[in-house]
PAZA-184935 format. One record per residue: residue in three letters; x, y negated, z negated of N, C-alpha, C in turn. Coordinates in steps of 0.02 Angstrom, whole numbers, padded with zeros to 5 digits, always signed. Example, Ala and Ser with C-alpha at 12.3 -4.5 7.8 and 13.67 -1.06 7.14 Angstrom:
<recs>
ALA+00660+00284-00390+00615+00225-00390+00660+00165-00390;SER+00642+00112-00354+00684+00053-00357+00645-00002-00394;
</recs>
This chain:
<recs>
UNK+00705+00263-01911+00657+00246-01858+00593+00287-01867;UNK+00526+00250-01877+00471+00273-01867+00451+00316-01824;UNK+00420+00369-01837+00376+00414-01778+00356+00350-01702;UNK+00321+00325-01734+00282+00269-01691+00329+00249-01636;UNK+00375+00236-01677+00448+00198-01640+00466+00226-01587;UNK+00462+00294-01614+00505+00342-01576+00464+00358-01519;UNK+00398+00351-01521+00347+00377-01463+00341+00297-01430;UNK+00367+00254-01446+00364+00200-01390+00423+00207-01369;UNK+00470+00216-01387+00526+00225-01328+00531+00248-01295;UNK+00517+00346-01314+00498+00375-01255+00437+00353-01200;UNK+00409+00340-01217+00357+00281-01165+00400+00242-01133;UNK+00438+00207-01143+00451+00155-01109+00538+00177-01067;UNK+00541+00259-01105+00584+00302-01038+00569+00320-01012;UNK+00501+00330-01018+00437+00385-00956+00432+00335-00903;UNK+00425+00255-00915+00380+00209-00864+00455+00192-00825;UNK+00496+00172-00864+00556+00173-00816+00581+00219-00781;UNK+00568+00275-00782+00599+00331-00756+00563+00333-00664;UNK+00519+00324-00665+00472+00299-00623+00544+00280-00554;UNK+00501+00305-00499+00552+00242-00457+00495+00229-00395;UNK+00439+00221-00409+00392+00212-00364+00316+00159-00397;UNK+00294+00102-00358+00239+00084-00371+00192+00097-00403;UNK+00179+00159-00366+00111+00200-00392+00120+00220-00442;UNK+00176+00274-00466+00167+00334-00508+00185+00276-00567;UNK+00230+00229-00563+00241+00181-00626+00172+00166-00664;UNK+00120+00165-00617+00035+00127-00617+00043+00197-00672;UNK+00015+00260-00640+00009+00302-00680+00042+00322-00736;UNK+00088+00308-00749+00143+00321-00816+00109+00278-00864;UNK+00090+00192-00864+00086+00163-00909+00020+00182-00936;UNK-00032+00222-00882-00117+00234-00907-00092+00277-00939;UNK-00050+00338-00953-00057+00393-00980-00021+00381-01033;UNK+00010+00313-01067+00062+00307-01102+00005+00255-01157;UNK-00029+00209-01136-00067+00201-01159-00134+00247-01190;UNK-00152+00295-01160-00177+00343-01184-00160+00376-01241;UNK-00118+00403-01250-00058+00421-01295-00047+00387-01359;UNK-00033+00340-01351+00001+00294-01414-00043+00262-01424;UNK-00102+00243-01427-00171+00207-01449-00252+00252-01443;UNK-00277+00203-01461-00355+00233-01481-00397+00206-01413;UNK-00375+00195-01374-00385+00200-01299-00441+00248-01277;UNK-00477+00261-01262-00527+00298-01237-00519+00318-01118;UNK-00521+00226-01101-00523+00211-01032-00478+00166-01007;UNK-00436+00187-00953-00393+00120-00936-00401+00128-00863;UNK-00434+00082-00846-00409+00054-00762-00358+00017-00746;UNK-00323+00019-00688-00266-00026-00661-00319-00072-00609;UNK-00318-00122-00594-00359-00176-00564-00313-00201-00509;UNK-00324-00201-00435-00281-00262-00400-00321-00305-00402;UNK-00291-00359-00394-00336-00444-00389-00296-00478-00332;UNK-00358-00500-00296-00324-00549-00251-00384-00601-00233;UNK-00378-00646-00244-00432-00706-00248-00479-00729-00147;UNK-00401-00708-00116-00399-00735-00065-00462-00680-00024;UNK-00473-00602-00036-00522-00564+00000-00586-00528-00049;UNK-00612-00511-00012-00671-00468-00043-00671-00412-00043;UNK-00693-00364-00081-00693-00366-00129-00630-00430-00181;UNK-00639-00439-00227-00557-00460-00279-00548-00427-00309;UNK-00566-00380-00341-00559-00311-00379-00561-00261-00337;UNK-00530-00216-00343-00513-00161-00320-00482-00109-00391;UNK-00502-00047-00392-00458-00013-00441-00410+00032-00403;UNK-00333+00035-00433-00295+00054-00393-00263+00120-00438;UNK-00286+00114-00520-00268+00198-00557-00343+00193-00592;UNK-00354+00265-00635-00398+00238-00686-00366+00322-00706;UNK-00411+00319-00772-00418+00376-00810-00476+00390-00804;UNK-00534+00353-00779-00598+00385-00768-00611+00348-00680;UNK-00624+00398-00651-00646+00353-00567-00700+00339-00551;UNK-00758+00358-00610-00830+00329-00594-00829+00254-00641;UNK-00783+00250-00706-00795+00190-00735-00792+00119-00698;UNK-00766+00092-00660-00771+00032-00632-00856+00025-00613;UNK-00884+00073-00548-00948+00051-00553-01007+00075-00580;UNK-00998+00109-00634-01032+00107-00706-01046+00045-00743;UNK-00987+00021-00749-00972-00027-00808-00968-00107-00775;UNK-00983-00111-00686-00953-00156-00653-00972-00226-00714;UNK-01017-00237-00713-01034-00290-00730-01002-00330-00804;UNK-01007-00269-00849-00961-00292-00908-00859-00303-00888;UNK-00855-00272-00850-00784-00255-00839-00755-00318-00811;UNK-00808-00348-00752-00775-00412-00707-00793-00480-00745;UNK-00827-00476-00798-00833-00505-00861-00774-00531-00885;UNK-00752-00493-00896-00678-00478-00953-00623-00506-00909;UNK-00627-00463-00854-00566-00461-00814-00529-00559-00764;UNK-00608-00588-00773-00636-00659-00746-00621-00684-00790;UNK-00630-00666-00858-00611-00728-00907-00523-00715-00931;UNK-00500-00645-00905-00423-00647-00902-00386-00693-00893;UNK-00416-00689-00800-00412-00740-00746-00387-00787-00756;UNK-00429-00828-00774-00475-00901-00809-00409-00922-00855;UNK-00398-00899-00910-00359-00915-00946-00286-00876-00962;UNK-00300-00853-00900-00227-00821-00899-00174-00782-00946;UNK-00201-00758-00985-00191-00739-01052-00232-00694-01074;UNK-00218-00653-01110-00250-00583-01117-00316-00604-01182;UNK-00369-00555-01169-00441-00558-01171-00464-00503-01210;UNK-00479-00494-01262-00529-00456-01290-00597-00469-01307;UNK-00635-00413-01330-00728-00421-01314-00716-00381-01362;UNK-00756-00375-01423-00790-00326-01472-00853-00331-01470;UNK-00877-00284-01466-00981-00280-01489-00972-00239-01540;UNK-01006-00271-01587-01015-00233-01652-01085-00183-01646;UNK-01120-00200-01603-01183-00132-01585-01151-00072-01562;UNK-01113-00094-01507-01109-00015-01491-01023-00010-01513;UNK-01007-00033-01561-00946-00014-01586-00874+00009-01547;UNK-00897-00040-01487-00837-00068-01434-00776-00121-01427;UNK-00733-00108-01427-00687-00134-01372-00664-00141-01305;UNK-00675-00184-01275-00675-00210-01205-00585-00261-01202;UNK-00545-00251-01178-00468-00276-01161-00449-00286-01086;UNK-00416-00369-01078-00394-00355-01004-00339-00387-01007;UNK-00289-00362-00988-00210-00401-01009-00177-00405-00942;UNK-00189-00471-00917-00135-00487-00849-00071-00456-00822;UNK-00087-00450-00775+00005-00437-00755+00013-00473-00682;UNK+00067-00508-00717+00104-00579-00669+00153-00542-00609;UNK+00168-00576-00550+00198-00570-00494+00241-00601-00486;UNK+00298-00576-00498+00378-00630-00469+00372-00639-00411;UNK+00346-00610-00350+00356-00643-00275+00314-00698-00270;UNK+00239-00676-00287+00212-00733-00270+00182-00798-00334;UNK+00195-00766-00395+00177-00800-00445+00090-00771-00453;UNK+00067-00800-00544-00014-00785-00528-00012-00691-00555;UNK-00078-00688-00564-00082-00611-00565-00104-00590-00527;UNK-00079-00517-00530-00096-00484-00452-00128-00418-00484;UNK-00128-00405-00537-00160-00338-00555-00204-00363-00641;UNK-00217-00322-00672-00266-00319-00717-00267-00250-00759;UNK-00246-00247-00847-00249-00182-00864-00302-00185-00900;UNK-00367-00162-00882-00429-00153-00903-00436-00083-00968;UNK-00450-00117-01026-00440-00022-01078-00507-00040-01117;UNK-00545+00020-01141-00614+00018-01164-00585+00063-01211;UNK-00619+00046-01283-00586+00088-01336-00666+00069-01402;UNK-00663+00136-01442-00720+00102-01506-00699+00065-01557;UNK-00619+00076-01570-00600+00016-01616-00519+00000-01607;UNK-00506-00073-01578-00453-00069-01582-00427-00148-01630;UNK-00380-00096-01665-00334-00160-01706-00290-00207-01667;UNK-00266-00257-01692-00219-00313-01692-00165-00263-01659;UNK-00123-00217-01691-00075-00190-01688-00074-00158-01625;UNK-00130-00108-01609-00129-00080-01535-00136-00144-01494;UNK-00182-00193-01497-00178-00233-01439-00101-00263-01443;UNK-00048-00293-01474-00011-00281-01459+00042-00241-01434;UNK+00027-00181-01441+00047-00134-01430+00061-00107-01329;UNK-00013-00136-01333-00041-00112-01266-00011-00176-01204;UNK+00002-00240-01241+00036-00293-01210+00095-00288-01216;UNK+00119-00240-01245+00189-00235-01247+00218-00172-01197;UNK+00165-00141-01204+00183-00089-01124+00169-00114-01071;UNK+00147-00166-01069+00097-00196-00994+00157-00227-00990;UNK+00189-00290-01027+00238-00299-00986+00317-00284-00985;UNK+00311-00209-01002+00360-00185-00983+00362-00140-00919;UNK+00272-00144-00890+00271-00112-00845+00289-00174-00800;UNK+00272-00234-00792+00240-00278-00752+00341-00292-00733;UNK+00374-00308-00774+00447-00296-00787+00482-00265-00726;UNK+00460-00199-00754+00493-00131-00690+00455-00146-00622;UNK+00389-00150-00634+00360-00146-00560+00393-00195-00529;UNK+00381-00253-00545+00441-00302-00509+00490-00273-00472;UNK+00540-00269-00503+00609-00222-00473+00602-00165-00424;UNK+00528-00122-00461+00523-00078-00394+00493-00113-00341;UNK+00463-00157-00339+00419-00181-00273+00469-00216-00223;UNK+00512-00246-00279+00560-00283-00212+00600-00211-00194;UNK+00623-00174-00215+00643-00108-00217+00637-00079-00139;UNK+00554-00082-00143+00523-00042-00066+00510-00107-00020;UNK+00545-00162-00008+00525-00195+00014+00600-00204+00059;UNK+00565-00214+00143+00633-00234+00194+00671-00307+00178;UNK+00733-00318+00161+00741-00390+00150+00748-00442+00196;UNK+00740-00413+00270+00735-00478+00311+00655-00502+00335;UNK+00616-00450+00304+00530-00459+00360+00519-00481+00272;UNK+00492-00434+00214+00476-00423+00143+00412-00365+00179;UNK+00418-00328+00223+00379-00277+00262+00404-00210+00190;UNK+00359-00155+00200+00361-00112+00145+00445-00064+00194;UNK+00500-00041+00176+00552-00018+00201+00534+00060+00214;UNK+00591+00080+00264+00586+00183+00281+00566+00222+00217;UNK+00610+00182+00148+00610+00208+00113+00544+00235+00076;UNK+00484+00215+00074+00421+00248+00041+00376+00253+00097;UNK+00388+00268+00166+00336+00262+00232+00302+00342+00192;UNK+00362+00413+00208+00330+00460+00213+00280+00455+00129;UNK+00289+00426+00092+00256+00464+00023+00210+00400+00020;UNK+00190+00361+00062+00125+00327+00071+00069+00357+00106;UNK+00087+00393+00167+00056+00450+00208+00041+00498+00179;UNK+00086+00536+00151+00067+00595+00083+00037+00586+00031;UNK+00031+00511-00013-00012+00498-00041-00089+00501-00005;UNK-00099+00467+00057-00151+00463+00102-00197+00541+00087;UNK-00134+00594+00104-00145+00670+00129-00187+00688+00052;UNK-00152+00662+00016-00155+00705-00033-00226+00680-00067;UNK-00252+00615-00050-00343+00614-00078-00385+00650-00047;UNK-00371+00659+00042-00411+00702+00062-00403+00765+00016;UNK-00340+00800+00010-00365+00857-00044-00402+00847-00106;UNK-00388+00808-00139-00427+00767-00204-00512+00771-00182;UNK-00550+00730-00144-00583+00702-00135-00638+00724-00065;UNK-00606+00767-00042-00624+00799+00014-00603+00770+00071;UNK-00646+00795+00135-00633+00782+00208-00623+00729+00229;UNK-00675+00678+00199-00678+00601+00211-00707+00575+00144;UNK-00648+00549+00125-00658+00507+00042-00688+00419+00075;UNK-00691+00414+00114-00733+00367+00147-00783+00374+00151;UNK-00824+00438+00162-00877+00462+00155-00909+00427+00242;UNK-00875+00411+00296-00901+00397+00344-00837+00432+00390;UNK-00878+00487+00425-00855+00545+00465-00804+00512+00531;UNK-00817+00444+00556-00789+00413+00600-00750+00398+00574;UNK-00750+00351+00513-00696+00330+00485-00612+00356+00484;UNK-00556+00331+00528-00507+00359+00493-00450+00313+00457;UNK-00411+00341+00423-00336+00313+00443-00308+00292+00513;UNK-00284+00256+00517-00237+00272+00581-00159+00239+00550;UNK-00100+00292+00602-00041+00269+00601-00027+00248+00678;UNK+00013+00190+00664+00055+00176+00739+00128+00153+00726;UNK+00163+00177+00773+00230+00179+00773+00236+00125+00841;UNK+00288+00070+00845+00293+00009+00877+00344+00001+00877;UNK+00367-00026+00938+00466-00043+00933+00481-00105+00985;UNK+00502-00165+00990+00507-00233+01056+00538-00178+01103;UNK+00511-00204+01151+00539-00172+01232+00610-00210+01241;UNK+00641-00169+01260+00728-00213+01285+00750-00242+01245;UNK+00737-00222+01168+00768-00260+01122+00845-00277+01099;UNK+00879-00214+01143+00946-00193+01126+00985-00286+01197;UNK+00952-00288+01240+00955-00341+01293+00939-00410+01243;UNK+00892-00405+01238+00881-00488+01172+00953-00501+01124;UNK+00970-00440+01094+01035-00448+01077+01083-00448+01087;UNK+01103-00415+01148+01182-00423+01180+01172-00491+01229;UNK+01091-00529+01224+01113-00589+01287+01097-00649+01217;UNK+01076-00648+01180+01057-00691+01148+01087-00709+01066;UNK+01116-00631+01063+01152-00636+01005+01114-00587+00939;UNK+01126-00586+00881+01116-00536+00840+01049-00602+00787;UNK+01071-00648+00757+01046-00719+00747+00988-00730+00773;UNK+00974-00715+00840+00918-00745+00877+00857-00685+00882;UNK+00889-00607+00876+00861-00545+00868+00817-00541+00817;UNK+00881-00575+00741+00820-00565+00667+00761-00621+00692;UNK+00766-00691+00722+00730-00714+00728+00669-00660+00766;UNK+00658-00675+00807+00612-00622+00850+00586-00568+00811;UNK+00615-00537+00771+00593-00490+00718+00557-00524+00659;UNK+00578-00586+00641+00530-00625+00599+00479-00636+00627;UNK+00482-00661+00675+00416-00675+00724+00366-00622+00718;UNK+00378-00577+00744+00333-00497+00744+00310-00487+00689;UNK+00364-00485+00633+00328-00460+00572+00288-00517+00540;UNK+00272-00567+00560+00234-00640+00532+00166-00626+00558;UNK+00148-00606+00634+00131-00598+00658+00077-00524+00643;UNK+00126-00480+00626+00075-00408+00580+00049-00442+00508;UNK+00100-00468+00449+00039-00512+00420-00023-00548+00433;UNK-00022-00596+00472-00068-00636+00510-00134-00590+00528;UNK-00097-00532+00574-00152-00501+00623-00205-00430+00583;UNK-00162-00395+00512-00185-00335+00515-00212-00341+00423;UNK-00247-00323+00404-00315-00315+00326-00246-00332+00276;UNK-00265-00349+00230-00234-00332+00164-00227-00268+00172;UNK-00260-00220+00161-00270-00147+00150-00234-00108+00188;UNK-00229-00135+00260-00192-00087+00293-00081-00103+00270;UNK-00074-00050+00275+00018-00034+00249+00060-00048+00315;UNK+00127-00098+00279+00159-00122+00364+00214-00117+00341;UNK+00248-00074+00389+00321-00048+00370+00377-00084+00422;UNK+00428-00099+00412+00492-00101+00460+00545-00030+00445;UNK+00532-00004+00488+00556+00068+00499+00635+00067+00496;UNK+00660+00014+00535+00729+00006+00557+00759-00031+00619;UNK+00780-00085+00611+00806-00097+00674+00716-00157+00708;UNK+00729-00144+00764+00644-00158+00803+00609-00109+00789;UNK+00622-00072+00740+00539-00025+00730+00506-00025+00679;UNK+00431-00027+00702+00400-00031+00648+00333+00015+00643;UNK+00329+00025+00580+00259+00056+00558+00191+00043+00531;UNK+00121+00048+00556+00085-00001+00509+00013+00063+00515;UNK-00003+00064+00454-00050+00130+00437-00104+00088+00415;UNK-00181+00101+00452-00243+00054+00455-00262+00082+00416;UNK-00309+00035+00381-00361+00071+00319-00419+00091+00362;UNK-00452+00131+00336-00516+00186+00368-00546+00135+00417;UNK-00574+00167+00462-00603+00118+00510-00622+00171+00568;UNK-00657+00146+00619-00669+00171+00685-00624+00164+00733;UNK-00619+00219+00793-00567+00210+00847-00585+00133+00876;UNK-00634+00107+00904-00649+00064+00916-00625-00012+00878;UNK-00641+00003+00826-00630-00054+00762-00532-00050+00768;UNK-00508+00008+00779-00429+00016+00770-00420-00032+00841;UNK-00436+00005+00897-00419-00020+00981-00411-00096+00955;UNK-00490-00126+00934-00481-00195+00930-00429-00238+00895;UNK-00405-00217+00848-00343-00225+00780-00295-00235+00839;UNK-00281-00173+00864-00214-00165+00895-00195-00206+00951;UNK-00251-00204+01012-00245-00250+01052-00236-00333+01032;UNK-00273-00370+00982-00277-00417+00956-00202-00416+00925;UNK-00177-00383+00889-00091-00397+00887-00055-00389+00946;UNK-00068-00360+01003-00023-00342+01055-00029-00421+01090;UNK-00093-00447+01104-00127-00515+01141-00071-00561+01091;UNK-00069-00560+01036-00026-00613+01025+00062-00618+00998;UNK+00080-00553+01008+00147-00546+01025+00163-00559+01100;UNK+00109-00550+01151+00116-00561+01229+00145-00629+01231;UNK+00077-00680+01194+00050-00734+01199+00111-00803+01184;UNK+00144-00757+01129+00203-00797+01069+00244-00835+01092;UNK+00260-00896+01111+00310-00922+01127+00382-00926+01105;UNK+00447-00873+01133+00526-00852+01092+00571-00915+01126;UNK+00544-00949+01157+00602-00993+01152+00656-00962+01225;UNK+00711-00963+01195+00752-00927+01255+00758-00864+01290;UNK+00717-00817+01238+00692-00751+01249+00640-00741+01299;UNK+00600-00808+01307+00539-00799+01352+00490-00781+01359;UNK+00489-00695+01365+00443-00651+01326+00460-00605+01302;UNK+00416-00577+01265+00424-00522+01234+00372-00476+01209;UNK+00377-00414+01202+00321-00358+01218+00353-00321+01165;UNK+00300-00275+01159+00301-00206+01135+00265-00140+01137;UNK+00300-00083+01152+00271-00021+01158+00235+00024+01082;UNK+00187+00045+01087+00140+00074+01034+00129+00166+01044;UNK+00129+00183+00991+00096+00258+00989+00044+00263+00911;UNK-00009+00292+00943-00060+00291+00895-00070+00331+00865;UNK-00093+00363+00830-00127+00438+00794-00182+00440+00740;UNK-00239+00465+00743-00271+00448+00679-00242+00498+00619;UNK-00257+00504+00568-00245+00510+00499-00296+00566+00472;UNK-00299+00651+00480-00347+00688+00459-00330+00737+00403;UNK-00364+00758+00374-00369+00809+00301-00344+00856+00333;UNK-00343+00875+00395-00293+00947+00435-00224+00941+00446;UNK-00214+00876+00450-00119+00862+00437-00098+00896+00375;UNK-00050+00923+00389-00012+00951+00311+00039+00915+00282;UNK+00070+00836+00283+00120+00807+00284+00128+00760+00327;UNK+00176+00710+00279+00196+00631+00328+00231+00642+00404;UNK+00244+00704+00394+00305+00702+00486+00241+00739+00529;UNK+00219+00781+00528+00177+00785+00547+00156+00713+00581;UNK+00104+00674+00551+00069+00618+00561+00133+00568+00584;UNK+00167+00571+00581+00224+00537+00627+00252+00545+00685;UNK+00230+00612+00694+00266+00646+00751+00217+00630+00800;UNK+00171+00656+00759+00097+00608+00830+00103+00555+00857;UNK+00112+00510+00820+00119+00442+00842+00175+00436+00873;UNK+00241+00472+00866+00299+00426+00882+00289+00481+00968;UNK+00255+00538+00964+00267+00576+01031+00230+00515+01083;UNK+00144+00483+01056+00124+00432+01096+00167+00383+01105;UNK+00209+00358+01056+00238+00307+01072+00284+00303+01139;UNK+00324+00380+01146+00362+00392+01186+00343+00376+01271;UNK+00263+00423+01252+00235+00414+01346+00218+00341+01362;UNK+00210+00293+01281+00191+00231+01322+00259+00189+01338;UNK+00309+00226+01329+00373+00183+01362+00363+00210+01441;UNK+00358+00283+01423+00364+00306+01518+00327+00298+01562;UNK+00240+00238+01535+00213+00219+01580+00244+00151+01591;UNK+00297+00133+01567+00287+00047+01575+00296+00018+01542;UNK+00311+00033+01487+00307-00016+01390+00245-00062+01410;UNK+00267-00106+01358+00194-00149+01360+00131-00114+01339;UNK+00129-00073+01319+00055-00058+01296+00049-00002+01230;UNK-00005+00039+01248-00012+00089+01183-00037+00153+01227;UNK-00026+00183+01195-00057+00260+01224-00075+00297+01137;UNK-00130+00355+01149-00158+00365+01074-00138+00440+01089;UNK-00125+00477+01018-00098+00541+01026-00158+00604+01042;UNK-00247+00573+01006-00284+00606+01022-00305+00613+01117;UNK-00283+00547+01162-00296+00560+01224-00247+00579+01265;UNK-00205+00595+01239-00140+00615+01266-00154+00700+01263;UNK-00179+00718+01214-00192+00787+01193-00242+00809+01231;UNK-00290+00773+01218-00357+00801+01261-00346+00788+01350;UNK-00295+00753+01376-00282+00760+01457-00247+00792+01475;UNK-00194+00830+01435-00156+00886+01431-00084+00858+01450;UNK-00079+00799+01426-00012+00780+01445+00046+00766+01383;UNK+00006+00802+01339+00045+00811+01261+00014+00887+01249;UNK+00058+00942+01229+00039+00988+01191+00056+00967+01120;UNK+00010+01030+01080+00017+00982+00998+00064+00998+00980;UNK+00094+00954+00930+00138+00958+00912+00152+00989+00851;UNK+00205+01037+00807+00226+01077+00762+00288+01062+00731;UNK+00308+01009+00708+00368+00992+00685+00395+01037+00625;UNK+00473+01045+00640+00494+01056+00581+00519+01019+00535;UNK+00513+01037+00471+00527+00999+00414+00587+00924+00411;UNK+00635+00979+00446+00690+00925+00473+00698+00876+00536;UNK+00646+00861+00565+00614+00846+00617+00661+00761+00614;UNK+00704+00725+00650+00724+00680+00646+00672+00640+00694;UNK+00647+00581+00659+00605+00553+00702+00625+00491+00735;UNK+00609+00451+00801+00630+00367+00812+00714+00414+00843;
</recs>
């Protein structure tokens, strides 16, 4: 067995070894790096349906996308287009330009894009580089259904905290506000049906998942691409907003609450749900932390009444929450 050989396998024990979305993203840039004459690799999401359609979701360089925008969505468009992987050589500036699809078993179509800029690449690496892509595209599969709830397809308990800690961890990267707009935050909210345990002992267990399909159809429908929507367990759920204003959040939230009110269940009648809010800051040290906020609001908005939301910053500032200090082992819900 060839050297060569031997350094693609281990590659392709590094990318499997992986048991997460993200870090898989990162395994295959650094694996490609490695075993080719690779210079730049971006990871690309694509989604036709919003705006931006590009988004970069790894890179090896984080100023290259809008440096290079214009040559890059070039490449990445004529991927697209023909669905089938794309190379560009300029013989002036003694470039290579590559964008090699990666396909989606849930929904079919591509959903990402491996963008690599290199000064000369052969036949052999570009195969090379399509041959790690879809061995990534392979695994990611498996992991995505992986983190995924199987009765909603909502993201599961299982990766809530290390989505939040990823969150935590750009503010250290990137500073205070990698949004670069001081209002801007995250927000988390923690959500659970009122009397849900009653829907099921009068209506049955059958008629419960229904109602839970409902809700979670309903957080698709109502909340960004961008923002993250979890089913926690049971009737609970989690859904973490992409940067935005308190105001811009209020409106989100109420606008899902108005049409879970609104929803017609059939024999259930109605049905509600109680909320706790928290925004998302570079002073949190950790996912429980930022959970604990939310799930303490969530608590007072059962003891006013369910039906509504209460936020952990006004709870704090009326003095009817002291802050909170969790420990590590902090069981939450």
């Amino acid at each position: 067995m060839t050297l060569n050989s031997i350094a693609f396998l281990d590659s392709v024990v590094d990318i499997t070894a992986q048991t997460e979305s993200d870090t898989i993203c990162e395994s295959l840039i650094t694996t490609i790096l490695q075993l080719t004459q690779v210079n730049q690799v971006l990871m690309i999401d694509y989604n036709s349906e919003h705006s931006p359609e590009f988004i970069v979701i790894a890179s090896s360089d984080i100023f290259l996308y809008e440096e290079e925008k214009h040559s890059i969505e070039r490449i990445i468009n004529a991927c697209i287009i023909s669905n089938d992987t794309v190379i560009e050589y300029s013989k002036e500036e003694d470039l290579s330009l590559l964008a090699v699809p990666i396909q989606s078993s849930e929904k079919g179509g591509i959903h990402s894009i491996v963008f690599c800029k290199a000064k000369k690449l052969k036949g052999d690496q570009v195969q090379l580089i399509e041959g790690l892509s879809k061995v990534y595209e392979n695994y990611h599969n498996i992991i995505h259904a992986s983190e995924r709830d199987g009765l909603t397809g909502l993201y599961n308990r299982k990766i809530l905290t290390t989505k939040i800690d990823r969150l935590l961890d750009r503010f250290l990267i990137q500073g205070v506000s990698y949004t670069q707009l001081p209002l801007n935050h995250h927000w988390v909210c923690i959500f659970d049906i009122d009397y849900f345990k009653m829907i099921n002992d009068s209506l049955g267990h059958v008629f419960g998942d229904e109602v839970i399909l409902l809700i979670s159809a309903m957080m698709k429908e109502t909340f960004h691409e961008e923002d993250l929507l979890f089913r926690y367990g049971g009737d609970e759920f989690v859904v973490i907003l992409h940067p935005q204003t308190r105001e811009e959040m209020e409106e989100n939230i109420h606008c899902f609450m108005d049409k879970v009110n609104t929803r017609d269940y059939g024999l259930a009648k109605e049905v509600s749900i109680s909320m706790g809010a928290a925004s998302i800051h570079s002073e949190e040290l950790n996912a429980i932390t930022v959970l604990g906020f939310a799930d303490q609001a969530l608590y007072k908005a059962k003891q006013k009444g369910r039906n509504q939301v209460a936020f952990y910053e006004d709870l704090i500032e009326s003095g009817e929450l002291a802050s909170l200090v969790p420990e590590d082992d902090v069981e939450l819900f």
